[in-house]
Structures are given as C-alpha cells and as structure tokens.
Residue frames as qw, qx, qy, qz and C-alpha x, y, z in Angstrom:
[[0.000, 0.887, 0.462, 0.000, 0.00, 0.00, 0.00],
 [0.340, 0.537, -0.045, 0.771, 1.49, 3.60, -1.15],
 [0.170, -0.229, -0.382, 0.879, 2.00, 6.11, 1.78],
 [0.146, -0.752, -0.574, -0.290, -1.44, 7.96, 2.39],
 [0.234, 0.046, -0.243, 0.940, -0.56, 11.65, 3.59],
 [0.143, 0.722, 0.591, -0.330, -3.60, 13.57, 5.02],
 [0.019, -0.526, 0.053, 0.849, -2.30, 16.13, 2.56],
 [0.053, 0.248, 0.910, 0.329, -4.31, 14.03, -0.01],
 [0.047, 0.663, 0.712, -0.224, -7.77, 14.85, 1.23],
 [0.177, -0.696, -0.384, 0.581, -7.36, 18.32, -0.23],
 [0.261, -0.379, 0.238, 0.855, -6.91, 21.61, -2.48],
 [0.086, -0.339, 0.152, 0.924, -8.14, 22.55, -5.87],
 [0.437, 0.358, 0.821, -0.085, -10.39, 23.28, -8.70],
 [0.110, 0.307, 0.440, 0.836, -11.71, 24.61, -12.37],
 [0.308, 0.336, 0.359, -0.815, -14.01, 27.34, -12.09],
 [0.314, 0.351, 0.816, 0.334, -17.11, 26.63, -14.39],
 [0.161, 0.218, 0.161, 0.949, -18.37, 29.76, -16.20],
 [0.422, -0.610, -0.446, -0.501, -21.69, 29.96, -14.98],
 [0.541, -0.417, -0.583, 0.440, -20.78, 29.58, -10.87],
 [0.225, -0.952, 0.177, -0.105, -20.93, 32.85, -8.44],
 [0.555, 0.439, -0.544, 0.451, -17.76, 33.57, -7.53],
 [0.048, -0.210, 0.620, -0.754, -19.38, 33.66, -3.89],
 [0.488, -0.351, -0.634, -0.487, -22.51, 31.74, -3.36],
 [0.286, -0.447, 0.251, -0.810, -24.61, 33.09, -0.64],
 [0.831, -0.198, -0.068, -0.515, -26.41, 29.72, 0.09],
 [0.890, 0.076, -0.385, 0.233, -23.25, 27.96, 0.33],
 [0.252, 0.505, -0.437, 0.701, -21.63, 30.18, 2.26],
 [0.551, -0.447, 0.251, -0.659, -24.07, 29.77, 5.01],
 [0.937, -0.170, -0.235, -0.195, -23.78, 26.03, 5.08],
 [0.581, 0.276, -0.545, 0.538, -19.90, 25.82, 4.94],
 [0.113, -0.508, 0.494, -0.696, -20.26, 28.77, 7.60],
 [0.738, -0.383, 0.264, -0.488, -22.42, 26.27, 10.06],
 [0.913, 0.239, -0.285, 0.168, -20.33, 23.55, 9.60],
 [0.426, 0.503, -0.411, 0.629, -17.30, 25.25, 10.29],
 [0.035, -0.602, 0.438, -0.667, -18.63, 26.15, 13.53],
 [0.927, -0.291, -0.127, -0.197, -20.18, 22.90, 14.55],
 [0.816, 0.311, -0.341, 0.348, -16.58, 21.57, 14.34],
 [0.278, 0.429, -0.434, 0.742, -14.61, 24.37, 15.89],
 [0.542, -0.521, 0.067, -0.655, -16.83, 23.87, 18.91],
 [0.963, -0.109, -0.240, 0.056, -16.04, 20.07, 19.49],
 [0.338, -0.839, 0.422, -0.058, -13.12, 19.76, 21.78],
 [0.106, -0.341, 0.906, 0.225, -12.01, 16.43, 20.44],
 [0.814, 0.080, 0.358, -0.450, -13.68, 13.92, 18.48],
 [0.116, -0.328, 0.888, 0.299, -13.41, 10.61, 16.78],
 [0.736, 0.406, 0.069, -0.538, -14.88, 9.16, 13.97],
 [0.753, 0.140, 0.558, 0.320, -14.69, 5.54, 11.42],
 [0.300, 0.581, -0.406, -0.639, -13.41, 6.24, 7.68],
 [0.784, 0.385, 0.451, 0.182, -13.76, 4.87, 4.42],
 [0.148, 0.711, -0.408, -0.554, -11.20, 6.17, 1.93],
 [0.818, 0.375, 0.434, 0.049, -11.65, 5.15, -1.85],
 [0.066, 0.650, -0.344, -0.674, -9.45, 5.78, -4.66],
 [0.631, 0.461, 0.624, 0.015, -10.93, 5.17, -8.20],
 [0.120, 0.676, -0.329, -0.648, -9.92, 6.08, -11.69],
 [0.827, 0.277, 0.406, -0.273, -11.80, 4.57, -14.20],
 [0.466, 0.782, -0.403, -0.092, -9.08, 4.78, -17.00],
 [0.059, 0.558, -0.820, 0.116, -6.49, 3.23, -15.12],
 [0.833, -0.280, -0.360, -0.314, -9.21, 0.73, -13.70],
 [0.302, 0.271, -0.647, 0.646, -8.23, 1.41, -10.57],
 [0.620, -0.560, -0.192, -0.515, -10.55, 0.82, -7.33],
 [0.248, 0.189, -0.713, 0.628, -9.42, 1.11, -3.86],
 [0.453, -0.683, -0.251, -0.516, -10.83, 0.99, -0.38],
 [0.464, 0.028, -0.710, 0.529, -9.20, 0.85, 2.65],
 [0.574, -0.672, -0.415, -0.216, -11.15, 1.40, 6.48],
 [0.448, 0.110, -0.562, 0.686, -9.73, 3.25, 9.22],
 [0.396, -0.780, -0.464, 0.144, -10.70, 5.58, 12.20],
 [0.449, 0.354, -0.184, 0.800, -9.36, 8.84, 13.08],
 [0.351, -0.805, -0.466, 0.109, -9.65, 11.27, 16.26],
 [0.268, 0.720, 0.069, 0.636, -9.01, 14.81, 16.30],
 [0.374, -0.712, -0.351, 0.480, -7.91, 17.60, 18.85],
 [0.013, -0.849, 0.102, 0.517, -7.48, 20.68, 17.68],
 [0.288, 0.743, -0.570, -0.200, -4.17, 21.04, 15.51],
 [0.340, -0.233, 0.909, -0.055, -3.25, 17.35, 17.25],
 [0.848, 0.211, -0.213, -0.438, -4.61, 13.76, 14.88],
 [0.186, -0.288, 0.935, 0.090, -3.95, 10.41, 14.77],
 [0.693, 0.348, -0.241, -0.583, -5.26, 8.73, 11.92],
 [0.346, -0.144, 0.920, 0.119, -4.95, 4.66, 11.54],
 [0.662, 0.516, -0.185, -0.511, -6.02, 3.99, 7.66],
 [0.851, 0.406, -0.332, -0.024, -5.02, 0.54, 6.07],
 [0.903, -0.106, -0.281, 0.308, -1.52, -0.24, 7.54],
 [0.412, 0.424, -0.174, 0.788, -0.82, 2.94, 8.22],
 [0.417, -0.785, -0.341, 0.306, -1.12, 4.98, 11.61],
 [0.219, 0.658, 0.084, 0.715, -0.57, 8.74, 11.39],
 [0.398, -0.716, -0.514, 0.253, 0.42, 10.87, 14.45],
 [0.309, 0.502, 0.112, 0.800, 0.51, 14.06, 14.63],
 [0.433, -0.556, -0.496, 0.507, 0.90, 15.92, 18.06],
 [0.018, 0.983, 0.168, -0.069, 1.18, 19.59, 16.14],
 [0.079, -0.880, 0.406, 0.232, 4.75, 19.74, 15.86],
 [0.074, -0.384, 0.886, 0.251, 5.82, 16.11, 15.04],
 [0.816, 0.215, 0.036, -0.535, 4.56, 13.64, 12.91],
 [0.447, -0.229, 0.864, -0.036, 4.95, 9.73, 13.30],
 [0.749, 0.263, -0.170, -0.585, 4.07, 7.52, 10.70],
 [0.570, -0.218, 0.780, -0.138, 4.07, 4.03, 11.80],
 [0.632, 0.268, -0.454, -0.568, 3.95, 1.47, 8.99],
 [0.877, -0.241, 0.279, -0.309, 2.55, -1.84, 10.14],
 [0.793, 0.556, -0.143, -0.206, 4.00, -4.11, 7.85],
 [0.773, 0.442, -0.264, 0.371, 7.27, -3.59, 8.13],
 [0.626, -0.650, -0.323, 0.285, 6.87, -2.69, 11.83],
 [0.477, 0.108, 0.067, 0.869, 8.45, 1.21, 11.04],
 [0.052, -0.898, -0.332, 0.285, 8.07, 4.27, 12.30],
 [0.442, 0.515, 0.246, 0.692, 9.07, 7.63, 10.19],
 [0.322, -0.641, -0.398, 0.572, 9.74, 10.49, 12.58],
 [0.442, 0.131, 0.095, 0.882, 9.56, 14.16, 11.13],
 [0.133, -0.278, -0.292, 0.905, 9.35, 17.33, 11.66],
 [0.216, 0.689, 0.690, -0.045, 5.13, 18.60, 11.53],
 [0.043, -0.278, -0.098, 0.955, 4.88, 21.94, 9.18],
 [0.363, 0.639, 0.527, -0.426, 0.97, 23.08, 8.87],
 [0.264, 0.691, -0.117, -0.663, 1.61, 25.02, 5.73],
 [0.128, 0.133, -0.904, -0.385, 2.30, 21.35, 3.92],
 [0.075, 0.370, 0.920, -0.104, -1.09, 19.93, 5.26],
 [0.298, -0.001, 0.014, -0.954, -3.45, 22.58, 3.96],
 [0.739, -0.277, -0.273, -0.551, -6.25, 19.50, 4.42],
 [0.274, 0.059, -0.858, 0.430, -5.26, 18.39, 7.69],
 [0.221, -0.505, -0.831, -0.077, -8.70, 17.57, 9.73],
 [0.256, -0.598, -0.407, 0.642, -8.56, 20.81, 11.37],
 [0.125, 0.399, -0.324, -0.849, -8.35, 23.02, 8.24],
 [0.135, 0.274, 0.907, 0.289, -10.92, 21.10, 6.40],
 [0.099, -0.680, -0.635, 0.352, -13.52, 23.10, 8.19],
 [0.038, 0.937, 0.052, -0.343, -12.27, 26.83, 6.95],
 [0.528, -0.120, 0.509, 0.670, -10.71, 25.95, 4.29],
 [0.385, 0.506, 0.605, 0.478, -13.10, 27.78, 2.04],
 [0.019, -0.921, -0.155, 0.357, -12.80, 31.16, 3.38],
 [0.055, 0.844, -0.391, -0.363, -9.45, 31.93, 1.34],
 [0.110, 0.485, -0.689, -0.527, -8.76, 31.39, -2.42],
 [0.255, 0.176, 0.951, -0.015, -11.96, 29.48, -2.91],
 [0.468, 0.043, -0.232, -0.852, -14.98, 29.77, -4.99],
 [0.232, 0.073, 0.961, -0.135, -18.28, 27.51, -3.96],
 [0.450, -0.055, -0.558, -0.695, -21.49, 26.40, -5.47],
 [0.507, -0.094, 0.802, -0.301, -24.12, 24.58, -4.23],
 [0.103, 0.161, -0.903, -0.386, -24.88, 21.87, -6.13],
 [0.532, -0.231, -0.556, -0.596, -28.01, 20.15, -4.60],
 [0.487, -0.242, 0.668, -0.509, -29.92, 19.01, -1.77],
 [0.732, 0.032, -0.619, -0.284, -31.16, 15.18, -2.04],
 [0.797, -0.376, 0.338, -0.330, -31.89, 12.18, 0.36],
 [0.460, 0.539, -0.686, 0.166, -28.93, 9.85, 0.91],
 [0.589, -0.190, -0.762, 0.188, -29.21, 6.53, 3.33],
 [0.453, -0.696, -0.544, 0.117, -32.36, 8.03, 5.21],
 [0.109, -0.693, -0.146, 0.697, -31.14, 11.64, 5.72],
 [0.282, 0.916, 0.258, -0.123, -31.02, 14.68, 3.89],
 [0.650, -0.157, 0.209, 0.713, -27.44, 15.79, 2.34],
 [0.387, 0.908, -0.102, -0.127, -26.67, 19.46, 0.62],
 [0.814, 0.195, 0.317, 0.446, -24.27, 19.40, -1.88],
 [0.146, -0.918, 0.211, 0.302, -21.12, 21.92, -2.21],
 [0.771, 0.321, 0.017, 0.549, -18.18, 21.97, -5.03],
 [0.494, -0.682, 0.210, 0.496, -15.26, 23.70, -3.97],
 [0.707, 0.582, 0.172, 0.363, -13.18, 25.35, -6.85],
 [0.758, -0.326, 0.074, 0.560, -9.92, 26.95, -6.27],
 [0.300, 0.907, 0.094, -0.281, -8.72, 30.33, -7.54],
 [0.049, -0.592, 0.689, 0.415, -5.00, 29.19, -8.53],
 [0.864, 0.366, -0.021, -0.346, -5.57, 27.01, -11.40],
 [0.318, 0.582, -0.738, 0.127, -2.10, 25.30, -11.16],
 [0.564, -0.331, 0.687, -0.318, -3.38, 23.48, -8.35],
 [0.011, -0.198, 0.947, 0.252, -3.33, 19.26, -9.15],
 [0.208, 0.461, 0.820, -0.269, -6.74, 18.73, -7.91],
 [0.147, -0.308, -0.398, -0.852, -9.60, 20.68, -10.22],
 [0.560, -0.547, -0.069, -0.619, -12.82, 20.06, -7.53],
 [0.253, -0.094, -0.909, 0.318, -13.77, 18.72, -4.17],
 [0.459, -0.342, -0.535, -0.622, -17.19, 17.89, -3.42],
 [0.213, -0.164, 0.461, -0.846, -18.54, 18.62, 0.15],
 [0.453, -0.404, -0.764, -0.220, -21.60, 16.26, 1.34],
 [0.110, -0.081, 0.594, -0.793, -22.98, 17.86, 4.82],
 [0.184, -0.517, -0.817, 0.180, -25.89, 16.71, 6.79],
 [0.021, 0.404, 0.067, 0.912, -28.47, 19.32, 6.46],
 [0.635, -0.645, -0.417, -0.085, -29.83, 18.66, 10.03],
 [0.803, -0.521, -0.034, 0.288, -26.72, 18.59, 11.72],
 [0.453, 0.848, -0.236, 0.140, -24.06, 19.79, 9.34],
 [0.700, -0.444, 0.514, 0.220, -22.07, 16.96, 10.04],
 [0.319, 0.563, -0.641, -0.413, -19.47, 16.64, 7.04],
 [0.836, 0.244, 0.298, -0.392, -20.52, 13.23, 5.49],
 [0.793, 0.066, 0.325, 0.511, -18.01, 12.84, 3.04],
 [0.008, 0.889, -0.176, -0.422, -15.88, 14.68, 1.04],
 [0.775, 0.133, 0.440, 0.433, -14.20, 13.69, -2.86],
 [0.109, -0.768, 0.308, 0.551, -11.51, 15.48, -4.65],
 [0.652, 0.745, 0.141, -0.010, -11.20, 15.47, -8.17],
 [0.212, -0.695, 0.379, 0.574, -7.61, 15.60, -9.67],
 [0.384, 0.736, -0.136, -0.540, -6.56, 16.24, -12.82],
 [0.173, 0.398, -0.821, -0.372, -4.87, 12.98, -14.03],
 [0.650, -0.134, -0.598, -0.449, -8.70, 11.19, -13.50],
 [0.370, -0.058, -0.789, 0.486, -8.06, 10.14, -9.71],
 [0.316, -0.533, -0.218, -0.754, -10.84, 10.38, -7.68],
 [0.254, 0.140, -0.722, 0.628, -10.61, 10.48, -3.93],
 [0.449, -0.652, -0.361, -0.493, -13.68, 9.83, -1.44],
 [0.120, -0.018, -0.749, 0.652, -13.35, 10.05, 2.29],
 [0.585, -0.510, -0.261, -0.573, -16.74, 9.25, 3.99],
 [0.284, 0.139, -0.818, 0.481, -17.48, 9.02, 7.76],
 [0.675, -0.429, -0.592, -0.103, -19.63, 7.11, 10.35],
 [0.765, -0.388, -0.447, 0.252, -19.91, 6.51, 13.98],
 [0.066, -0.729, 0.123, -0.670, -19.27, 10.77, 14.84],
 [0.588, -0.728, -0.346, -0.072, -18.42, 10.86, 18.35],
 [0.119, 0.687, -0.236, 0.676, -17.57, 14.29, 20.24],
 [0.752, -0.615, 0.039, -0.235, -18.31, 12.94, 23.98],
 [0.862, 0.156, -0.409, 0.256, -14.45, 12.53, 24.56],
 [0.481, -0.785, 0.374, 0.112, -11.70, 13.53, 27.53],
 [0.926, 0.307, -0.093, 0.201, -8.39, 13.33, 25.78],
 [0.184, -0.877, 0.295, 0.331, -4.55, 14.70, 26.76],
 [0.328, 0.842, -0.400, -0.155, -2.04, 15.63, 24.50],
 [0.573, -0.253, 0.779, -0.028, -0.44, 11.86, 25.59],
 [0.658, 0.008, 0.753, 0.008, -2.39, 10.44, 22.96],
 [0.544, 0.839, -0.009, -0.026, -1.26, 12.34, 20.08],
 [0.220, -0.754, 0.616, 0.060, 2.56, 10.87, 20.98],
 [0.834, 0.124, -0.535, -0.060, 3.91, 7.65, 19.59],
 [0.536, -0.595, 0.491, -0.342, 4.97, 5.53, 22.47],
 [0.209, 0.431, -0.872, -0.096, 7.90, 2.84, 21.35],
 [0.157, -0.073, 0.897, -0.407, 6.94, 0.47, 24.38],
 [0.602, 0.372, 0.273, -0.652, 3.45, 0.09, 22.52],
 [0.774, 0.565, -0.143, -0.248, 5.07, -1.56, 19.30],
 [0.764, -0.323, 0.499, 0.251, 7.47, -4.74, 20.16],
 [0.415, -0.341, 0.354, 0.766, 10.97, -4.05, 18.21],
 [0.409, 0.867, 0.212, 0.192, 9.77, -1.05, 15.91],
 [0.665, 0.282, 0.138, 0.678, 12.16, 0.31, 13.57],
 [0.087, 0.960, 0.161, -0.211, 12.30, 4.28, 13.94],
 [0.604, 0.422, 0.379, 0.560, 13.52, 5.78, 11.37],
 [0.191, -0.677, -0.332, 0.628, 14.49, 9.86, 12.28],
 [0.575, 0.595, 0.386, 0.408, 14.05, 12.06, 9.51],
 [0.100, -0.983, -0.068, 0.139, 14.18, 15.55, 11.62]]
C-alpha cells in the first residue's frame, strides 16, 4: 500500500463559467459547519477512503478511524497509523513494523482535519450543487473550486448533513482522472483526551524500527 498523507484529502479546482464567484447559500452552510466543528473539543470518527480512476481501472478501499484535537490527529487507515501531536509527525507502517519520525509543518497539510472546516474562506470559490436524500437523511451538496488554477486537484465535493451539518463525506477530483472519497460514520464528540495520545509511544510496538528524519 502507497503512503497515504492527510495532505491528499485536499486543495483545488476549475471554475465553471456559470458559478458565483461567492454563493450566498453555500456560504451559510460551509459557515455552520465550520462552527459545529470548531466547537467540538475532540472527536473521533470511522473512515472509508476510496481511490478510483476509471481509466487506469483502478478501485481502492481501505477502512480506518481517526480522532481529532485541535491542531493534534492520529489517523490509523489501512496499515498505516498517522500521528501528529502539532509539531511532530509519526508515521508508523505496520507491515514492516516502522516508524518515520519528522518534523510537523501546517503550511504542507493545507487538508489536515482541522483546516478542512475553513478551508473555504481563502482562495476558494463555492457552489451549491443540490440538496437530495442519501441513506435516510437529507445531504446538501457543495463543489469547492480553487482560484490558482495550477493546483493538481480541479474540484472537491462537500456532502454535509443538512440537520446537523455533520461533514458526510468529502471527494476530490484531480486532474490525471483520480478520484478520492473520504466518507465518515460513527461521529463521536463525547471525549476527555490529553495531548499523551497524540505521541507515539515505542513500548506500545514490540521491536519497531524508527527511522528519524528531523
């Protein structure tokens, strides 16, 4: 399995000629979203991440879980476990019982789980797309579209509960036909966590390799 960076989950898009270049009806959803999140003191939640590209006939799926504090994550996707305490970032492959230490800078992860939420205030254009019923709820539909047009990715499509404006999923569109879905289950913000459990901890993984990169 190829390394799975959280900086995947994120970034760009074509504008289509007809879009606002601010849509007033999206702007209120993103905005109640955004603040459902930033309100949650920690939470954890199941994933599904697909990658599909019908050219290459290519279909992935791999199941993981991930739980959030703030700036702090720790993601465990396929064989991979992702920590990330805000300054460092472990990346523990199972397999081959290895851990990659290096040094965490935010301005490489522009779709780490914490920026997901407000990412569309700056150098975005949105749309809404539609509102429909989707396994027994209600879902509105948002495309995301990027103002630098260099960017690899061309859209990412926003799903949000339109009870709750829980994010539902979320697929990114890039430009060589790859299409990326993260969807998530089993929401739960009723945690008590400390900064401990955004640390790898050796004595937890019997003779892992670490590998320092800082």
């Amino acid at each position: 399995m190829k390394k799975i960076g959280l900086v995947f989950i994120l970034v760009a898009l074509m504008v289509n000629a007809g879009w606002a270049q601010k849509d007033p009806k999206s702007l209120a959803i993103l905005d109640a979203m955004s603040a459902k999140y930033q309100n949650i003191e920690a939470f954890k939640a199941k994933l599904v991440y697909k990658l599909e590209n019908s050219a290459e006939k290519l279909n992935e799926t791999f199941k993981g879980e991930i739980t959030v504090m703030g700036e702090k994550y720790r993601l465990k996707i396929g064989e991979q476990e992702i920590i990330n305490n805000g300054t460092t970032i472990w990346t523990y492959l199972r397999e081959v019982n290895e851990v990659n230490i290096d040094n965490y800078y935010p301005e490489d992860d522009p779709m780490a789980p914490s920026k997901i939420y407000t990412i569309y205030r700056e150098g975005y254009k949105y749309s809404f797309v539609e509102e429909k019923k989707q396994k027994g709820r209600i879902v509105q539909i948002i495309d995301l579209v990027p103002d630098n047009k260099d960017e690899p990715f061309f859209k990412i499509r926003l799903t949000i509960d339109k009870a709750d404006y829980t994010l539902v999923n979320y697929k990114v569109f890039d430009k060589n036909g790859n299409r990326y879905l993260w969807s998530v289950s089993d929401f739960d913000s009723n945690l008590k966590l400390t900064a401990s459990h955004f640390e790898f901890d050796p004595s937890q993984y019997k003779n892992v390799e670490i590998i320092d990169l800082r």
